[in-house]
N, C-alpha and C positions, 0 to 999 in steps of 0.2 A: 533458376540456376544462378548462383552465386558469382559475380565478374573473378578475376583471377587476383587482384588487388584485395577484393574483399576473403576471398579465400585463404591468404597469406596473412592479411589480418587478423583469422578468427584461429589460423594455426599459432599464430603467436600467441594471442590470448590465451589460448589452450595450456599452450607449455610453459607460461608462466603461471598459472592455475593450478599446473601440476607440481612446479618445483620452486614454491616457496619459501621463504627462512624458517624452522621448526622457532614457535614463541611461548615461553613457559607459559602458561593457563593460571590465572590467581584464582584462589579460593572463593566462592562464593558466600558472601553474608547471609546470615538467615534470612533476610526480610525479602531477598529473591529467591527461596526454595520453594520448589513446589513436589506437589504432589504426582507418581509414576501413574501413566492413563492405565487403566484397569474399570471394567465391566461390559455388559451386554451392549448397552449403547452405543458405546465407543467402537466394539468392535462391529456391530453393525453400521456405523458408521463410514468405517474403512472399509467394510465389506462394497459398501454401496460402490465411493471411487473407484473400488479395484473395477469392479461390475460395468463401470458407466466407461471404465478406462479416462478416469479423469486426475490430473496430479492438482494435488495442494500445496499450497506456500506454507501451511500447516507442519507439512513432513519434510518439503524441499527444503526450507528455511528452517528446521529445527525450532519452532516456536513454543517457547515452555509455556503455553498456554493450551496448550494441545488437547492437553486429557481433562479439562474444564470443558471447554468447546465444544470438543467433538461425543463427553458424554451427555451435552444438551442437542448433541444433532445439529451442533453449527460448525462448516467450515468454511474455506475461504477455497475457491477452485484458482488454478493456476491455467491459465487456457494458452495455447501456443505451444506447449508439450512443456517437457520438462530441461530443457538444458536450452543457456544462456548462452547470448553471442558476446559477453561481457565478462571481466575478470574481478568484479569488484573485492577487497581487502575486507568486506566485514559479511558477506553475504555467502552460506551453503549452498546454494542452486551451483550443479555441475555447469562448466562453461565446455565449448563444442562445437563442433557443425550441428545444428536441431534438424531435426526429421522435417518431412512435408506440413502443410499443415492440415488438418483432419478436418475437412468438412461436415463430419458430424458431431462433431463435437459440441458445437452450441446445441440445439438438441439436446444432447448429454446432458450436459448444463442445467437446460429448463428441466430436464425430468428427474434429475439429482433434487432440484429444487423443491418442484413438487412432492417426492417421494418424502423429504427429511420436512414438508407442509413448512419454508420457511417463511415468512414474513419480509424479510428484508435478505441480499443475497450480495458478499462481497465478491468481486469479481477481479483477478489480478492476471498478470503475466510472466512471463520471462521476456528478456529484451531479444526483438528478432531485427537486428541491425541485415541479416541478408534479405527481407521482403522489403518490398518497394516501397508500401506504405506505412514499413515497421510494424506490421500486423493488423494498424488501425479498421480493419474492414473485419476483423474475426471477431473483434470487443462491438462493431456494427451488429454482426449475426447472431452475435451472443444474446445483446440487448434485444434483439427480434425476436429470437426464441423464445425470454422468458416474457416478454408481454402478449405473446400467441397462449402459454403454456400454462403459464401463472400470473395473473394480469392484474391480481393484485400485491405483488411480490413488488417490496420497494428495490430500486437496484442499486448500489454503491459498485464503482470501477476503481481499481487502481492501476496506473498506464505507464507504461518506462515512459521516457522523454522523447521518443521519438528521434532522434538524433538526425540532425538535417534534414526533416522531412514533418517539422509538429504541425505547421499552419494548416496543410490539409488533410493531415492526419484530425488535428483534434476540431475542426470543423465539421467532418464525416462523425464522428463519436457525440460532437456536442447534439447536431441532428438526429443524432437515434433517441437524445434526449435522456438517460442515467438522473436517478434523480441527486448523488453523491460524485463529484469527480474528485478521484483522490490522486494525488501525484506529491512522492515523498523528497523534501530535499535532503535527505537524511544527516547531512551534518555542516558545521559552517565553510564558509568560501576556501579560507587555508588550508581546510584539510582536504580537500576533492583532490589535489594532485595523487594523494598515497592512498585518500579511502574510496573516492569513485571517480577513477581517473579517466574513464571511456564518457564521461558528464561534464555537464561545464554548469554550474551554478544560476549563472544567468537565463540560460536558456531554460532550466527549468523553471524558474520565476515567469517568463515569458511564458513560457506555455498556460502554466494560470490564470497569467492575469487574460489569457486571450479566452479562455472558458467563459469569463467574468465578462468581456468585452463583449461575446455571439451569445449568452441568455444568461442573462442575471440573478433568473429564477433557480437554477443548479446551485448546489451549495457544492464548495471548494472546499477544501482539506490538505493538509500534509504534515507531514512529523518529522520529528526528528530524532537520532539514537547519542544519548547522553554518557558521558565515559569514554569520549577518546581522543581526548587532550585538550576540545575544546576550552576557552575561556567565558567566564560568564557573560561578560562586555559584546562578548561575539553573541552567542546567545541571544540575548537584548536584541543585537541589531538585527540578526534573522528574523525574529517578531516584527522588528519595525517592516522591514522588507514585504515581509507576507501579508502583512494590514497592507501594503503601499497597494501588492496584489488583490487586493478583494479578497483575502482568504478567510474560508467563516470559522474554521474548526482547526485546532492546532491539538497533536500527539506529539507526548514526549514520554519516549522510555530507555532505560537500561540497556546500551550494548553490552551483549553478551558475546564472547569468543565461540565461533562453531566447534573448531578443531584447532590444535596447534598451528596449523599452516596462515592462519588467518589473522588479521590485524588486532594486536593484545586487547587488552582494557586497560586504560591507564585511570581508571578511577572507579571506584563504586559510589556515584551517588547517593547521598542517603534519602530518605524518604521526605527527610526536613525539606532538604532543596529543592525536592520536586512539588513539592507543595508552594515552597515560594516564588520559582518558575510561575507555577498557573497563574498564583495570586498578581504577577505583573503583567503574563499574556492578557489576563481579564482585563486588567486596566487598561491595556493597547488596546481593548477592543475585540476578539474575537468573538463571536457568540456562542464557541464552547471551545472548551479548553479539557483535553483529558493527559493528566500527567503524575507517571509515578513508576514505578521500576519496572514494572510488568506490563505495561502498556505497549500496547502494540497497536498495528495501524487498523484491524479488522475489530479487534478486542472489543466486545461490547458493543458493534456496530448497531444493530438496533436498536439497542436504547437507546443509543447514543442520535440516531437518529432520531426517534422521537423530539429528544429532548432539543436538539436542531429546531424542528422545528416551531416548539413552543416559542426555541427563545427569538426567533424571527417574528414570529406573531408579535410576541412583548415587544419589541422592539419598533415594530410597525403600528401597535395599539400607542406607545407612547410619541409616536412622530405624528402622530392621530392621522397617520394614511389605511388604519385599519375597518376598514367598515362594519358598524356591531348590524347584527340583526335582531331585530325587535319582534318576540313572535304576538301574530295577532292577535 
């Protein structure tokens, strides 16, 4: 049950959610259109969610990667239901009181997994600012399930902040052990007042680096969405920030407007910049760097993970703490 402070809270949230300033929508450059999801796949794909009663950040989020994804049988599950205890300015997900939370759901989960034979399995949420542990113990049961279910399925998490409550939130999650902890800062320091203003910047850094801090061996992630007012210089310094955190894998893509009500775009990055973005993240040091209009934070997850881990290998073959085996 939700305290009466928090309740009042999440009614404000609400009504700000609901009656925001209408903002004209810019046209879309070509180099961001994509294709409308259409074939068998894709709807057996959906079919599946509906079945399992499980929501995506695929549909909640509006992600024009959608009809790519889901007609290779990849989604990304949204576990904790679907409506946020948050208002943020660039994010689709309805904000609300959220329902209980569904104890079978992880279950669901693993046997989504298994059904669509994934490989690798990104795992996100919605933010539940009324649970005590801000849901930390449901991304626990999640990670349980699919190593009972599917035990060779690699797991990648994406986890709100936790808000007041990360330290023993993200120590309970780092012990289920995910082999990916992803947590997005999604834009630079100046703009959190107007584009994730229920988040504070810093604490999301902290939460990383304390990933980094209880097992070294998890590879870290987060991204960012490009086009909404930030300055490049700022940009830069995020990078610097995230190397400061131990972060191994940096996203950067294209904010895109969900609906009129939501915070504009004030730039279409071109494709050049996003290329010279990587080309500098690299040089900070991340050991993969994925950035370009379309890029999203699940996008490619398994290759992307693969390639994770090669480049840690290279990395550890060249500090020569790699050890070769010689066969006999």
């Amino acid at each position: 049950m939700a305290s009466a402070p928090l309740t009042d809270y999440l009614r404000h949230m609400t009504e700000i959610a609901a009656t925001p300033p209408l903002r004209a929508r810019t046209r879309k450059p070509d180099w961001i259109r994509v294709k409308a999801p259409i074939g068998q796949a894709y709807n057996d794909t959906k079919a599946l969610m509906r079945r399992l009663n499980l929501a995506t950040v695929c549909e909640e989020a509006a992600c024009p990667n959608i009809g790519e994804c889901w007609t290779k049988k990849h989604a990304t599950v949204m576990i904790l239901g679907d409506t946020c205890t948050r208002a943020c300015a660039f994010c689709n997900v309805k904000t609300g009181m959220p329902r209980a939370v569904d104890m079978k759901e992880p279950q669901h989960v693993a046997d989504a997994a298994a059904e669509l034979g994934l490989e690798h399995i990104v795992v996100t949420s919605v933010d539940r600012d009324d649970l005590a542990d801000g849901g930390a113990s449901q991304f626990v049961r999640v990670i349980e399930a699919l190593r009972r279910t599917t035990p060779t399925t690699t797991i990648e998490i994406l986890t709100p902040d936790f808000r007041n409550k990360h330290e023993a939130a993200v120590e309970a999650i780092v012990a289920a052990r995910p082999d990916v902890y992803n947590h997005n800062l999604e834009t630079v320091p100046r703009l959190y007042p107007t584009i994730r203003p229920g988040a504070r910047y810093y604490a999301s850094l902290r939460l990383l680096e304390q990933v980094k801090r209880l097992d070294p061996s998890i590879f870290t992630k987060s991204g960012m969405m490009m086009g909404l007012g930030e300055a490049r210089m700022e940009v830069h310094q995020v990078m610097d920030d995230m190397r400061s955190a131990g972060i191994d894998f940096l996203t950067l893509g294209q904010y895109l407007q969900p609906t009129p009500k939501h915070a504009k775009v004030e730039e279409f990055v071109s494709p050049q910049t996003f290329s010279a973005y990587a080309a500098i993240a690299r040089a900070k040091g991340f050991l993969l760097v994925a950035s370009s209009p379309l890029t999203r934070s699940s996008y490619h997850a398994g290759d992307d993970f693969a390639k994770l881990k090669a480049a840690r290998e290279a990395q550890l073959a060249r500090a020569g703490l790699l050890k070769t085996v010689v066969p006999a």
